[in-house]
C-alpha positions as CSV (number, residue, x, y, z in Angstrom):
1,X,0.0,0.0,0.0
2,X,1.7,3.3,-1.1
3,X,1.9,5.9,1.7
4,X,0.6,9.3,2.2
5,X,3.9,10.5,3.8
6,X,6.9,8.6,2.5
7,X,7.8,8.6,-1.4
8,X,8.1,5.4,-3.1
9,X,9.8,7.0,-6.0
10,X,13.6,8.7,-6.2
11,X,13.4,12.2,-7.9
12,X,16.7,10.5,-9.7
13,X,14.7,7.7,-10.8
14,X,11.8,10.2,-12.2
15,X,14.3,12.2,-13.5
16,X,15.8,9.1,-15.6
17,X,12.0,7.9,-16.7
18,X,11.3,11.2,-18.3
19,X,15.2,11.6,-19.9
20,X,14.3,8.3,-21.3
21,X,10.9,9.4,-23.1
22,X,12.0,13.1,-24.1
23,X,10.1,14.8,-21.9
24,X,9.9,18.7,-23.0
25,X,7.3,19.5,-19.9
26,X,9.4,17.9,-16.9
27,X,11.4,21.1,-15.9
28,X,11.8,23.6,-12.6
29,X,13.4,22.6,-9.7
30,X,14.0,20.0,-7.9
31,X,11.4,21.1,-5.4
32,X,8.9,21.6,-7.7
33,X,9.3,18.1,-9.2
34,X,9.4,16.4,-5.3
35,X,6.6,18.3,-5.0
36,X,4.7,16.6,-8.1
37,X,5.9,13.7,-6.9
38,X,4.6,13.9,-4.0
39,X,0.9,14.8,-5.5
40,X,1.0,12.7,-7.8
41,X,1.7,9.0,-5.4
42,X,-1.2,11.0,-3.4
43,X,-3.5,11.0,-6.1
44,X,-2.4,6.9,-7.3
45,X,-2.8,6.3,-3.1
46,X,-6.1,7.7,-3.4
47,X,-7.0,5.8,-6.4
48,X,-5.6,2.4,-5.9
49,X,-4.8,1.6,-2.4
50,X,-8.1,-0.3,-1.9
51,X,-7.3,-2.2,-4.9
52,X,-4.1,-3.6,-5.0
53,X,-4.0,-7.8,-5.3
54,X,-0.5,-7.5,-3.9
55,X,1.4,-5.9,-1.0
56,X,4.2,-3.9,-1.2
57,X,5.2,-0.6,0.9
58,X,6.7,2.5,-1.0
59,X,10.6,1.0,-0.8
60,X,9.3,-2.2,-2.3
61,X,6.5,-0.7,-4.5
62,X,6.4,-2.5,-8.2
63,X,8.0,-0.5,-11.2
64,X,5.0,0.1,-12.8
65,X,3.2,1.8,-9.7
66,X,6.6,3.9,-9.4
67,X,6.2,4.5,-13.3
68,X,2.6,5.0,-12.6
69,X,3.6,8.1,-9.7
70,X,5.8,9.7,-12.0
71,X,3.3,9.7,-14.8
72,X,1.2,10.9,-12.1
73,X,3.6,13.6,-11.3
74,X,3.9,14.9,-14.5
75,X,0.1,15.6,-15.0
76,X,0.8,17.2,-11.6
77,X,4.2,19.2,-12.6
78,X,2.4,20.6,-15.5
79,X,-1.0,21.2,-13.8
80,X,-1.0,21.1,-10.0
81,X,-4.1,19.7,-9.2
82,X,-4.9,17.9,-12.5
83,X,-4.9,14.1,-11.2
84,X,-7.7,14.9,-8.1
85,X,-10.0,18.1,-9.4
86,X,-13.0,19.2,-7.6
87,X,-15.7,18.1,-9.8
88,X,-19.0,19.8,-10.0
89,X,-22.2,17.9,-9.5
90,X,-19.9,14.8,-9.0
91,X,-18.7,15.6,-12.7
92,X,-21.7,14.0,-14.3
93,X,-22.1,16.5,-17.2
94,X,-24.8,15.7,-20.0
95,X,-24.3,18.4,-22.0
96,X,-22.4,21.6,-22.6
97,X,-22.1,23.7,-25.8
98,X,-20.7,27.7,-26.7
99,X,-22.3,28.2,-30.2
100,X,-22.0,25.1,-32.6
101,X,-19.4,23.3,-30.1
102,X,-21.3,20.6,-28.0
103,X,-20.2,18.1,-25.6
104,X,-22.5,15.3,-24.3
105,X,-21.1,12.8,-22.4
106,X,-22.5,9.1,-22.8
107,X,-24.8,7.5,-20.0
108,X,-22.8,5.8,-17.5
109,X,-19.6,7.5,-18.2
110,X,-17.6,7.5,-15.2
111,X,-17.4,11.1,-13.5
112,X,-13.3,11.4,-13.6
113,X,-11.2,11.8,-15.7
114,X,-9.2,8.0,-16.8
115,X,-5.8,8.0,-16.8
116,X,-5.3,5.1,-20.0
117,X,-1.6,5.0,-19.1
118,X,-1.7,5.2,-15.5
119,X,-5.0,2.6,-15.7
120,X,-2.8,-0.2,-18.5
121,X,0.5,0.2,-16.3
122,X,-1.2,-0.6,-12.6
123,X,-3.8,-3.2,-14.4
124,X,-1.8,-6.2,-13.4
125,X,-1.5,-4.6,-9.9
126,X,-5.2,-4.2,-8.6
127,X,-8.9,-5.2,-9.0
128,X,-11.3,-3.5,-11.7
129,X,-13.5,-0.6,-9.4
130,X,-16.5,-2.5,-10.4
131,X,-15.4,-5.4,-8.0
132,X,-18.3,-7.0,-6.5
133,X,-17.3,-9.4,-3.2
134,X,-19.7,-12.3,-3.0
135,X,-20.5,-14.7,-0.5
136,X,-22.5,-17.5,0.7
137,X,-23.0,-18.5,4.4
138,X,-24.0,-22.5,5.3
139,X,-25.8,-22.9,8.3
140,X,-25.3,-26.1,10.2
């Protein structure tokens, strides 16, 4: 389960997963970037820590939830915020236009925003949301 306090994720290590895909939009300082890091394993905590299939704690945590954090944290670099907005009305828009621009979201879309990246690199890692637990009880 990733913590709220300690980072499972060197800024080195971000630093060397962004070199490696070119990333023009990782830049300020090295505060700023802890900083995003930080956000951005809050905002995977927050998503998936209720769902993992297998333990681990933040020095052990899988490379694909680190590489999850720092794709995480670069949503969060460029946009602080961005991976856990306050949505209005639960986000459940129907409909929204400015003159012949329209936007009409299908029924049953989910209210956030998915992450496809985020969502194919932790998919190994945790159940689907729409989980159901059933049981059955035998009396004797």
């Amino acid at each position: 389960m990733l913590s709220f306090t300690t980072l499972a994720v060197t800024l080195e290590e971000a630093n060397a997963y962004a070199t490696a895909r070119a990333w023009a939009n990782w830049t300020g300082t090295n505060d700023a970037k802890t900083a995003a890091l930080r956000r951005g394993q809050d905002a995977i905590a927050s998503m998936y820590n209720s769902r993992w299939i297998v333990e681990f704690d933040d020095e052990d945590a899988p490379e694909q939830v680190q590489f999850a954090i720092i794709e995480a944290a670069r949503r969060e670099l460029v946009k602080p915020g961005s991976m856990s907005p306050d949505l209005k009305r639960g986000g459940k828009i129907k409909a929204v236009g400015a003159g012949s621009a329209r936007v009409e979201f299908a029924d049953g879309a989910p209210a956030e925003t998915t992450f496809s990246i985020i969502d194919g690199l932790l998919s190994g890692f945790v159940t689907s949301k729409s989980s159901t637990l059933v049981g059955f009880a035998v009396r004797a």
